[in-house]
N, CA, C and O atoms as a printed pandas DataFrame, in Angstrom:
     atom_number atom_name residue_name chain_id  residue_number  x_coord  y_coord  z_coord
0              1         N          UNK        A               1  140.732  108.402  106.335
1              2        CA          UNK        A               1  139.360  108.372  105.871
2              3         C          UNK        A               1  139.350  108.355  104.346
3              4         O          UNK        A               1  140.077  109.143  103.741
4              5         N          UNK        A               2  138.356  107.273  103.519
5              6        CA          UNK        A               2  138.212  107.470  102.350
6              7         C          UNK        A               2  136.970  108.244  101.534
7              8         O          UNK        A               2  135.782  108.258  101.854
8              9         N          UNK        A               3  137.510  108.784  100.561
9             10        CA          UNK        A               3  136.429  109.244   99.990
10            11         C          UNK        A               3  135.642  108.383   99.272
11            12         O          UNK        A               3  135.962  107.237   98.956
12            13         N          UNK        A               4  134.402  109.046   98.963
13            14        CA          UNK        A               4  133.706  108.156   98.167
14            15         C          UNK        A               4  132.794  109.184   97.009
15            16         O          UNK        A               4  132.590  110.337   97.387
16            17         N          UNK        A               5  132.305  108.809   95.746
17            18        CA          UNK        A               5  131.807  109.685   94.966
18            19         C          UNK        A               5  130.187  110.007   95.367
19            20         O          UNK        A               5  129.556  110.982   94.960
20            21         N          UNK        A               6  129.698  108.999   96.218
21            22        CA          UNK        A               6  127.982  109.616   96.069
22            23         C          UNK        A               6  128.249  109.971   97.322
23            24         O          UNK        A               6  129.414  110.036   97.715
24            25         N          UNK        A               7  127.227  110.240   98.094
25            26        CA          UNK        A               7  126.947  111.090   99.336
26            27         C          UNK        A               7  125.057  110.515   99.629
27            28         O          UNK        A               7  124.250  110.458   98.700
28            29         N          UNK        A               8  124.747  110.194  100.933
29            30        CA          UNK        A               8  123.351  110.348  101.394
30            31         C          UNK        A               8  122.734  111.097  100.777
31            32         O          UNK        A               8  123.108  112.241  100.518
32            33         N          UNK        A               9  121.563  110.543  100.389
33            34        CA          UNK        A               9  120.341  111.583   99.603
34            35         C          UNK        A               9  120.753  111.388   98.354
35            36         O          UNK        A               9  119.768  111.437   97.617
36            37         N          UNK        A              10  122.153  111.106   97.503
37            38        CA          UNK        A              10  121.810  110.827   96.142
38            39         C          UNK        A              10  121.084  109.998   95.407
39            40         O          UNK        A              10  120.625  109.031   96.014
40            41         N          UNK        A              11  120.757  110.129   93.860
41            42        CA          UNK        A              11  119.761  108.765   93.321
42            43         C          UNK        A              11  120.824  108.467   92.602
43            44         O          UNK        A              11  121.403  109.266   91.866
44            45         N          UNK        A              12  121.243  106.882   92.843
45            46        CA          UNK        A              12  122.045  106.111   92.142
46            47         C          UNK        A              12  121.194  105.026   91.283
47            48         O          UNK        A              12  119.982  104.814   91.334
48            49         N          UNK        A              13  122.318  104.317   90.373
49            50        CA          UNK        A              13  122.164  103.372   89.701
50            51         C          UNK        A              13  122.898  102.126   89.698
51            52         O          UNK        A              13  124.069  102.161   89.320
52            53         N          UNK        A              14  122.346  100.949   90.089
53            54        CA          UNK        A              14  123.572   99.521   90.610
54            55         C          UNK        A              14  123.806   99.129   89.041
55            56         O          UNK        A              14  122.835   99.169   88.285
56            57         N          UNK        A              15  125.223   98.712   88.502
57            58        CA          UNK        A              15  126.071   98.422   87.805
58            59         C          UNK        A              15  126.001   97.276   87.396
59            60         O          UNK        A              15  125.887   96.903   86.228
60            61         N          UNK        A              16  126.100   96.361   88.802
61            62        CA          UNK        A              16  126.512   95.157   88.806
62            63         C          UNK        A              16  125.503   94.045   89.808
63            64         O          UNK        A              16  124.779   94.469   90.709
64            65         N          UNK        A              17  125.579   93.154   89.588
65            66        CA          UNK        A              17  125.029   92.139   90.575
66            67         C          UNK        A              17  123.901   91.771   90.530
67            68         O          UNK        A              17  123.477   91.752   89.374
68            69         N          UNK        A              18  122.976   91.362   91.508
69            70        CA          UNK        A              18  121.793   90.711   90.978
70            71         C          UNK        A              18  120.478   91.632   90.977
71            72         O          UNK        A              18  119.358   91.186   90.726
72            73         N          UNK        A              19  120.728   92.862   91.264
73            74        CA          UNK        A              19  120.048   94.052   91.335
74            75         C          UNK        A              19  120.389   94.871   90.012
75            76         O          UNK        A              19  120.071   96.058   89.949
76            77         N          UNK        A              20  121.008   94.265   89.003
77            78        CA          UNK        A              20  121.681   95.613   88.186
78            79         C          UNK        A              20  120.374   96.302   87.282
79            80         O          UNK        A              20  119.336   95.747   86.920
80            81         N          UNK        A              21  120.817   97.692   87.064
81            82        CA          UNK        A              21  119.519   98.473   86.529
82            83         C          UNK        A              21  118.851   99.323   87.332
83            84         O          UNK        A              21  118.147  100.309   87.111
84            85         N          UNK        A              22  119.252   98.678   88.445
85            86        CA          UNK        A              22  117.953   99.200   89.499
86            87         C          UNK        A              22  118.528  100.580   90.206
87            88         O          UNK        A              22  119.562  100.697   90.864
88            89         N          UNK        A              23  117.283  101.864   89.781
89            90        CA          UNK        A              23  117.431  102.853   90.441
90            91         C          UNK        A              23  117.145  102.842   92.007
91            92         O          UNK        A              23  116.383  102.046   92.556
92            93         N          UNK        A              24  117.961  103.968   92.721
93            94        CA          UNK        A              24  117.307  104.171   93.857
94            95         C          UNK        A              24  117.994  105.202   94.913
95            96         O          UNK        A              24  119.127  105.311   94.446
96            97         N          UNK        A              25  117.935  106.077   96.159
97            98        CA          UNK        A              25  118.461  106.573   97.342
98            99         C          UNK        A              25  119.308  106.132   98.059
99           100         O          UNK        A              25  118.999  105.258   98.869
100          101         N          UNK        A              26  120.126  106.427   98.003
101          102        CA          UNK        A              26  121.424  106.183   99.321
102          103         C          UNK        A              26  121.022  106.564  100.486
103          104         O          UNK        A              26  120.843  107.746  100.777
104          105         N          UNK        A              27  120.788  105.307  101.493
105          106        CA          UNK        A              27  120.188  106.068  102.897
106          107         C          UNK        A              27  121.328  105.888  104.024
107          108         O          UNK        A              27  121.177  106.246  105.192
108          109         N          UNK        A              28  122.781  105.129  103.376
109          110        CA          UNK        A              28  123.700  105.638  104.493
110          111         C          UNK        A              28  125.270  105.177  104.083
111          112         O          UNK        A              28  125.752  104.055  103.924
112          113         N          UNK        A              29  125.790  106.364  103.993
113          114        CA          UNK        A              29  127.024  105.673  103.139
114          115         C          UNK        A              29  128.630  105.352  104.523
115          116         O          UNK        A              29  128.983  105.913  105.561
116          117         N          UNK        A              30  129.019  104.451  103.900
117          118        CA          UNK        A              30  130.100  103.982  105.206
118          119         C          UNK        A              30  131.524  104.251  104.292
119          120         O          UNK        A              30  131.852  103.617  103.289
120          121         N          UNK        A              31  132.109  105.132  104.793
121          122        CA          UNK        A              31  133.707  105.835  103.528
122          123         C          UNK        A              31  134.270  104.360  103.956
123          124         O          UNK        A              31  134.313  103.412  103.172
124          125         N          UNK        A              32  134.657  104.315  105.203
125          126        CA          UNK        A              32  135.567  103.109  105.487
126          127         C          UNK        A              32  135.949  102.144  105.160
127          128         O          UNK        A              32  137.049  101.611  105.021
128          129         N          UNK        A              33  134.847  101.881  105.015
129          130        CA          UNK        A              33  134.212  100.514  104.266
130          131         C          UNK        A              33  134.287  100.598  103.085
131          132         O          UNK        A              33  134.410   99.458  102.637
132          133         N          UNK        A              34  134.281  101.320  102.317
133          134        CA          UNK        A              34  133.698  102.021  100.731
134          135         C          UNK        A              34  132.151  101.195  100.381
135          136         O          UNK        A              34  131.924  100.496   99.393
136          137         N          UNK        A              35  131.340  101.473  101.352
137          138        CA          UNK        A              35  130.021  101.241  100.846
138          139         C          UNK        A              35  129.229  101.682  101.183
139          140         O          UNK        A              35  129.489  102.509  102.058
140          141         N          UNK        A              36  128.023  101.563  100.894
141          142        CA          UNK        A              36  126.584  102.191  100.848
142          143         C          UNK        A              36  124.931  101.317  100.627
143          144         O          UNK        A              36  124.634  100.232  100.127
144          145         N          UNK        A              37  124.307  102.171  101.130
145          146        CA          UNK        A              37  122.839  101.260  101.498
146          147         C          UNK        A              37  122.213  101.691  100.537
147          148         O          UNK        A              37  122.694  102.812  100.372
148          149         N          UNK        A              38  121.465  101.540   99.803
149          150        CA          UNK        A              38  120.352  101.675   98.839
150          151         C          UNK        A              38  118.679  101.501   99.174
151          152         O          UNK        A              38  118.306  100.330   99.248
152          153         N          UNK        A              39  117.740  102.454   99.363
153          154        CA          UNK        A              39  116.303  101.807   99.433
154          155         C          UNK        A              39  116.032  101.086   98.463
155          156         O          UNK        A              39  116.299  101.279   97.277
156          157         N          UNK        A              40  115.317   99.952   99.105
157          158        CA          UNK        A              40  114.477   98.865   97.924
158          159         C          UNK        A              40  115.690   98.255   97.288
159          160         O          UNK        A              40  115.171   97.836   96.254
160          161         N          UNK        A              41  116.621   98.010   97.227
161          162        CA          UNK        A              41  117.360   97.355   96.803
162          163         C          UNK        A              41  118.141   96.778   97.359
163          164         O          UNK        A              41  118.306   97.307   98.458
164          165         N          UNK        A              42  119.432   95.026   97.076
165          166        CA          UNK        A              42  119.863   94.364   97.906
166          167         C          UNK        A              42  119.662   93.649   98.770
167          168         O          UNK        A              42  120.541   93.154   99.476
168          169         N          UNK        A              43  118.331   93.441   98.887
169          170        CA          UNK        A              43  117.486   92.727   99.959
170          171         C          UNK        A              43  118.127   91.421  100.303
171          172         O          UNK        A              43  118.351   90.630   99.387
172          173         N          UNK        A              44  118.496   91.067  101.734
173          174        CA          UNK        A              44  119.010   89.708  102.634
174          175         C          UNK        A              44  117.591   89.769  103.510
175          176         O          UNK        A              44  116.730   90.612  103.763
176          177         N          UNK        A              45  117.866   88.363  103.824
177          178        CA          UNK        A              45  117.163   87.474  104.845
178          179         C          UNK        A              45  118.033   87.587  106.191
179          180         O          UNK        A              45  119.134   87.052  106.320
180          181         N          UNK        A              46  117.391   88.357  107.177
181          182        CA          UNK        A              46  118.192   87.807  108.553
182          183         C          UNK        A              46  116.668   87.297  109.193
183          184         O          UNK        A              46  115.514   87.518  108.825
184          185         N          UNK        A              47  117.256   86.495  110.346
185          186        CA          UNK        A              47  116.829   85.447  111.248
186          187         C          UNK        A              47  117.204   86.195  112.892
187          188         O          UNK        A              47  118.156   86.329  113.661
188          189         N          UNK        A              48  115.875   86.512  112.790
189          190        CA          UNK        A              48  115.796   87.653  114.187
190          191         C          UNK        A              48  115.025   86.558  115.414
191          192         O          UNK        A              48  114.095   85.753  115.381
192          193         N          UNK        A              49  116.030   87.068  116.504
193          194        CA          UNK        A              49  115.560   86.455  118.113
194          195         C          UNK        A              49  114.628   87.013  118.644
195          196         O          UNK        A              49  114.603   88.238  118.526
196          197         N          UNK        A              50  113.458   86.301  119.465
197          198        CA          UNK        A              50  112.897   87.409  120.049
198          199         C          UNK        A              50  113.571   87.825  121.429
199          200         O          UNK        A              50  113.898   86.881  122.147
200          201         N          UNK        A              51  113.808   89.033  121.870
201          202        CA          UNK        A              51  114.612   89.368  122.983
202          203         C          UNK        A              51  113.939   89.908  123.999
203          204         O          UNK        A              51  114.639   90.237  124.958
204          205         N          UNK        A              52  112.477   90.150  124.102
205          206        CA          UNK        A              52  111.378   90.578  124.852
206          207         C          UNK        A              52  110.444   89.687  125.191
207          208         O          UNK        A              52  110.367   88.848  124.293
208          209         N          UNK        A              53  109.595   89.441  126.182
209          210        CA          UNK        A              53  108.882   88.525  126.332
210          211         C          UNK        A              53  107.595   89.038  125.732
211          212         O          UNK        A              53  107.133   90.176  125.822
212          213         N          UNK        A              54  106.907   87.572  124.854
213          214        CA          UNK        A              54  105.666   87.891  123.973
214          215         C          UNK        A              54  106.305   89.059  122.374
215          216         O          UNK        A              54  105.728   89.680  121.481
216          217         N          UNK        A              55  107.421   88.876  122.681
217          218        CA          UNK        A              55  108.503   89.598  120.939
218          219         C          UNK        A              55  108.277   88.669  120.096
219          220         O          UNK        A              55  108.342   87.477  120.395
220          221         N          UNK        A              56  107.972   89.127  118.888
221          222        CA          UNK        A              56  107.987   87.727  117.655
222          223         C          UNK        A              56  109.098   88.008  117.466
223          224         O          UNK        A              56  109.580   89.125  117.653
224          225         N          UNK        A              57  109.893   86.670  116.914
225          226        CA          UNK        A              57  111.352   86.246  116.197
226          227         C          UNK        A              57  110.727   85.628  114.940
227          228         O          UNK        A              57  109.514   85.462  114.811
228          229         N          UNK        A              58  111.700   85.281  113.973
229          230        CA          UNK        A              58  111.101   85.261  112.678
230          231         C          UNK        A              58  112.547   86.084  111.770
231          232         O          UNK        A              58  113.505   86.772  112.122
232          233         N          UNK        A              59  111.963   85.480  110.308
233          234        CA          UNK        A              59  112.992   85.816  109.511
234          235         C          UNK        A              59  112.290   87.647  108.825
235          236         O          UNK        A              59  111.174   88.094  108.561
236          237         N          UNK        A              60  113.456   88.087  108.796
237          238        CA          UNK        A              60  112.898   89.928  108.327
238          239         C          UNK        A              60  113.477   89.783  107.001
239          240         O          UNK        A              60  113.991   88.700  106.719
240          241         N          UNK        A              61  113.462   91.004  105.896
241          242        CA          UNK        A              61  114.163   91.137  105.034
242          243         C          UNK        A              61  114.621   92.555  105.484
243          244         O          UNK        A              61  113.911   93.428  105.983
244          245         N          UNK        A              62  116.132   92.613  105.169
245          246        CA          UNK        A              62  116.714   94.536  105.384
246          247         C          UNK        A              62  117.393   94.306  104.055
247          248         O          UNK        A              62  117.843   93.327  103.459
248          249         N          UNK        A              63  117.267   95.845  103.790
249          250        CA          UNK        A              63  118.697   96.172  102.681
250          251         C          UNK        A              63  120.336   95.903  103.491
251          252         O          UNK        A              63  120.685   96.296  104.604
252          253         N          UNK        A              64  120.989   95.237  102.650
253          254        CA          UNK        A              64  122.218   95.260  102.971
254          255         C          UNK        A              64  123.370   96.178  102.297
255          256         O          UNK        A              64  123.252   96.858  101.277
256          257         N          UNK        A              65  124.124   96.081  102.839
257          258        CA          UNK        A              65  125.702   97.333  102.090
258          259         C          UNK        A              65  126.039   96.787  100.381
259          260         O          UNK        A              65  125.962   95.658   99.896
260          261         N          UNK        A              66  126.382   97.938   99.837
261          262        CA          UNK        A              66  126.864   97.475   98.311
262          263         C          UNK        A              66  127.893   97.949   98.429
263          264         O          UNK        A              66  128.154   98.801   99.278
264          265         N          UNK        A              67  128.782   97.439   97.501
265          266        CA          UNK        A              67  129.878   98.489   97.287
266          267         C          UNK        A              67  130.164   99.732   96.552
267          268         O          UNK        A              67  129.717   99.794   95.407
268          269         N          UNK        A              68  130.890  100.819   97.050
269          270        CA          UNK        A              68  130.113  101.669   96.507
270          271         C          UNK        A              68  130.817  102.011   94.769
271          272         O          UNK        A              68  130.349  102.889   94.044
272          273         N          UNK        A              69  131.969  101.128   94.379
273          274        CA          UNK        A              69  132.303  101.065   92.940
274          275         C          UNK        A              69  131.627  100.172   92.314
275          276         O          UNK        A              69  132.348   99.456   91.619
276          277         N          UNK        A              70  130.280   99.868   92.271
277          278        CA          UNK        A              70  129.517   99.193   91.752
278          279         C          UNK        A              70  128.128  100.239   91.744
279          280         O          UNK        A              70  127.118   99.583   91.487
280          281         N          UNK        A              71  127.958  101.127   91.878
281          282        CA          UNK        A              71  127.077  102.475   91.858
282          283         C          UNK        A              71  127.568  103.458   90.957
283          284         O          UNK        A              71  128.699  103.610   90.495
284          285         N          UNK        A              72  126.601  104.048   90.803
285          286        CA          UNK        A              72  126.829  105.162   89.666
286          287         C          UNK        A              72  125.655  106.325   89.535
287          288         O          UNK        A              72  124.485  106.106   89.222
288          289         N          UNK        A              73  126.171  107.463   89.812
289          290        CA          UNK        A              73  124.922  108.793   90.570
290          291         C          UNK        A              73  124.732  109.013   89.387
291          292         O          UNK        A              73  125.534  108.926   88.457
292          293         N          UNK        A              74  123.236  109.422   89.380
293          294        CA          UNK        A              74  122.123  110.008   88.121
294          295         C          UNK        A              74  122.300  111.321   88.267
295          296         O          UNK        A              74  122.537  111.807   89.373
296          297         N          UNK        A              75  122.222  111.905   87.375
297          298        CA          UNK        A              75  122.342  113.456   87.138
298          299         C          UNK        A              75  120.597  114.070   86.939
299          300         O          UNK        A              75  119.738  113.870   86.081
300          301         N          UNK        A              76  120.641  114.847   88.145
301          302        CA          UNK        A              76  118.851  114.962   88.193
302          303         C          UNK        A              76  118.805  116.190   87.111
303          304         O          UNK        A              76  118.322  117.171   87.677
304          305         N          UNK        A              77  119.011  116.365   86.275
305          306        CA          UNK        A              77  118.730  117.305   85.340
306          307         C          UNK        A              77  118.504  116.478   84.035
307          308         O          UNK        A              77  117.466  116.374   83.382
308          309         N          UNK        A              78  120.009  115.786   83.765
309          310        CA          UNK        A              78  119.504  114.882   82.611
310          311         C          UNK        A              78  119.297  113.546   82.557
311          312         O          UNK        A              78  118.991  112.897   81.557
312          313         N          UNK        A              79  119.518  113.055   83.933
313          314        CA          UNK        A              79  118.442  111.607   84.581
314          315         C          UNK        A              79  119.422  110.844   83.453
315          316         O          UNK        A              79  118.818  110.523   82.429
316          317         N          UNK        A              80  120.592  110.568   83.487
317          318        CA          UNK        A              80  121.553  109.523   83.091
318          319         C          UNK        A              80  122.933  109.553   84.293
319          320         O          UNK        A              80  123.509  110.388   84.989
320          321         N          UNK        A              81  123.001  108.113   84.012
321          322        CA          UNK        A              81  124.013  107.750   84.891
322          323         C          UNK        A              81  125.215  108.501   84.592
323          324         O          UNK        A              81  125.177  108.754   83.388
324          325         N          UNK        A              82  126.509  109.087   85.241
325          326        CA          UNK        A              82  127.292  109.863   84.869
326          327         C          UNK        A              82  128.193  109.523   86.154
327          328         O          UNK        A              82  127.841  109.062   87.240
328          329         N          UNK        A              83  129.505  109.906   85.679
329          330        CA          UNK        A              83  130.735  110.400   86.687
330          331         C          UNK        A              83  130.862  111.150   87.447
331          332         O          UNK        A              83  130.472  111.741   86.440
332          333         N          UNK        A              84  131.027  111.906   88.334
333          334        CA          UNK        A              84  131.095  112.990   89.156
334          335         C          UNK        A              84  132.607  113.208   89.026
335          336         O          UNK        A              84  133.622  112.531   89.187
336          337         N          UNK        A              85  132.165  115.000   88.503
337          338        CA          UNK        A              85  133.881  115.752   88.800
338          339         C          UNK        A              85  133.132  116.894   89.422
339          340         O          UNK        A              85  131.942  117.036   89.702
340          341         N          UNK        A              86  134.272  117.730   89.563
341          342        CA          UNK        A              86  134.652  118.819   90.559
342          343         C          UNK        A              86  134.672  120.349   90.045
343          344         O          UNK        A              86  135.482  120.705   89.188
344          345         N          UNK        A              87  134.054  120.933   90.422
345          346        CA          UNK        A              87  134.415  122.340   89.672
346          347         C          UNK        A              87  134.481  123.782   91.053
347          348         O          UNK        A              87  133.583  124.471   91.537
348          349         N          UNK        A              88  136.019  123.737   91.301
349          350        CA          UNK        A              88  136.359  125.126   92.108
350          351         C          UNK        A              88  135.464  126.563   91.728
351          352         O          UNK        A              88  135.485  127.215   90.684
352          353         N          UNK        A              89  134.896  126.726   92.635
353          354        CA          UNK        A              89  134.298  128.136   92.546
354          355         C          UNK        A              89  135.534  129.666   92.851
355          356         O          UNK        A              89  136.722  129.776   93.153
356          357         N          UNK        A              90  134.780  130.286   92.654
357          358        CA          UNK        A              90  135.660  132.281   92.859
358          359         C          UNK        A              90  135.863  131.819   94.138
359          360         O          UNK        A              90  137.027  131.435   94.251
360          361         N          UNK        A              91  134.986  131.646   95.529
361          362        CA          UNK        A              91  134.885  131.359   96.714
362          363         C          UNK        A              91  136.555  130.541   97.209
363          364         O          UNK        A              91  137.307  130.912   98.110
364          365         N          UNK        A              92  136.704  129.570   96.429
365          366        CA          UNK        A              92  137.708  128.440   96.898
366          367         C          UNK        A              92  137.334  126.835   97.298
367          368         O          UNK        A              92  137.999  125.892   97.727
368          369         N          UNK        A              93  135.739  127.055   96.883
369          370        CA          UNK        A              93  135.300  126.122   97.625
370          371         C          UNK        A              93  134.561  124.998   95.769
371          372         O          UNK        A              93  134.281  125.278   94.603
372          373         N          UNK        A              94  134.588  123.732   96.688
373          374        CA          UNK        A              94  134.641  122.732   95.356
374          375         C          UNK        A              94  133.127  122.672   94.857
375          376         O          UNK        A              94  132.523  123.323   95.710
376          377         N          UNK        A              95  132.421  122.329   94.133
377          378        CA          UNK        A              95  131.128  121.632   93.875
378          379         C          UNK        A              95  131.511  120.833   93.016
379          380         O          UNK        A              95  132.478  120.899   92.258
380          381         N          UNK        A              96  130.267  119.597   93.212
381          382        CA          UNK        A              96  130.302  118.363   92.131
382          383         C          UNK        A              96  129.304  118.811   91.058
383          384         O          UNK        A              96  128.486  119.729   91.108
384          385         N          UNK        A              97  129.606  117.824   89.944
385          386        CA          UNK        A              97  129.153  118.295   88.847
386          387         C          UNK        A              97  129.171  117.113   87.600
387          388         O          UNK        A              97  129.988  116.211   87.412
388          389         N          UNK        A              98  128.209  117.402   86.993
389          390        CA          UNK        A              98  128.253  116.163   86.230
390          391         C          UNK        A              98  128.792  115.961   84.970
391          392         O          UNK        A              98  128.628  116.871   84.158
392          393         N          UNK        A              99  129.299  115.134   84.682
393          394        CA          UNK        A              99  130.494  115.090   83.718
394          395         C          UNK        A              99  129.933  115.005   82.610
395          396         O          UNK        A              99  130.620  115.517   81.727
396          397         N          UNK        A             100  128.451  114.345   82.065
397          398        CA          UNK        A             100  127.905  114.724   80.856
398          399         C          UNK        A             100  127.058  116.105   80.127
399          400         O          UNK        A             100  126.884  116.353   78.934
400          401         N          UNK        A             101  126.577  116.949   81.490
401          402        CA          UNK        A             101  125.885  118.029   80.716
402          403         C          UNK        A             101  126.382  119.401   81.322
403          404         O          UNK        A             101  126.011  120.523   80.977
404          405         N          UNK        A             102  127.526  118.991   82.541
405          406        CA          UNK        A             102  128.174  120.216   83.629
406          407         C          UNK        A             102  127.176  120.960   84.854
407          408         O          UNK        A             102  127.418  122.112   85.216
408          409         N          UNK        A             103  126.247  120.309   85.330
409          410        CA          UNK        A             103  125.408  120.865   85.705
410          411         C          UNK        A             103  125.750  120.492   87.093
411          412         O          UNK        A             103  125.855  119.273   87.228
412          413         N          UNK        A             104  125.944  121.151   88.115
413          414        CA          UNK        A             104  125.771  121.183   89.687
414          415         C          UNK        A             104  125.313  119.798   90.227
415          416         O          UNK        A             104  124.117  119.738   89.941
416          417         N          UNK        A             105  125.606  118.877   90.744
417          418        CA          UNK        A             105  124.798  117.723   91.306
418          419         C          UNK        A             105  123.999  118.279   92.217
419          420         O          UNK        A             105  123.211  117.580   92.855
């Protein structure tokens, strides 16, 4: 299994591609794959069947997968794009943290 730096529920920022700039939510991240879904962003055209009788078919728009080294998590304290590191607690246990102001993600 691979890791990956954002996690569901973070607010990222796309890097690269024809979306770049664009803020937004991770609504489902795939390690395997190393990618991730974004709301409102990435938008494809699929070409849907109808599979029910009296179903409309027709073209939809969905968000599609990005990759997820082309993202970059906002730090909700100081709302800039940043790195994610790691900081071991007394406990033993890790938290992320943001590499420009140290603050807890």
């Amino acid at each position: 299994m691979n890791k990956l730096h954002v996690k569901s529920g973070d607010t990222v920022v796309i890097l690269s591609g024809k979306d770049r700039g664009k803020k937004g939510k991770v609504m489902q991240v795939s390690p395997k794959e190393g990618k991730v879904i974004i709301e409102n962003a990435n938008f494809v055209q699929k070409h849907v069947k109808p599979r029910k009788m009296g179903e409309a078919g027709g073209i939809i728009k969905a968000e599609s997968a990005i990759y997820a080294c082309k993202v970059q998590v906002v730090c909700p304290r100081c709302g800039k794009p940043t790195r994610v590191g790691h900081k071991v607690l007394e406990d033993g246990t890790k938290e992320r943290v943001c590499r420009k102001c140290g603050e807890s993600l």
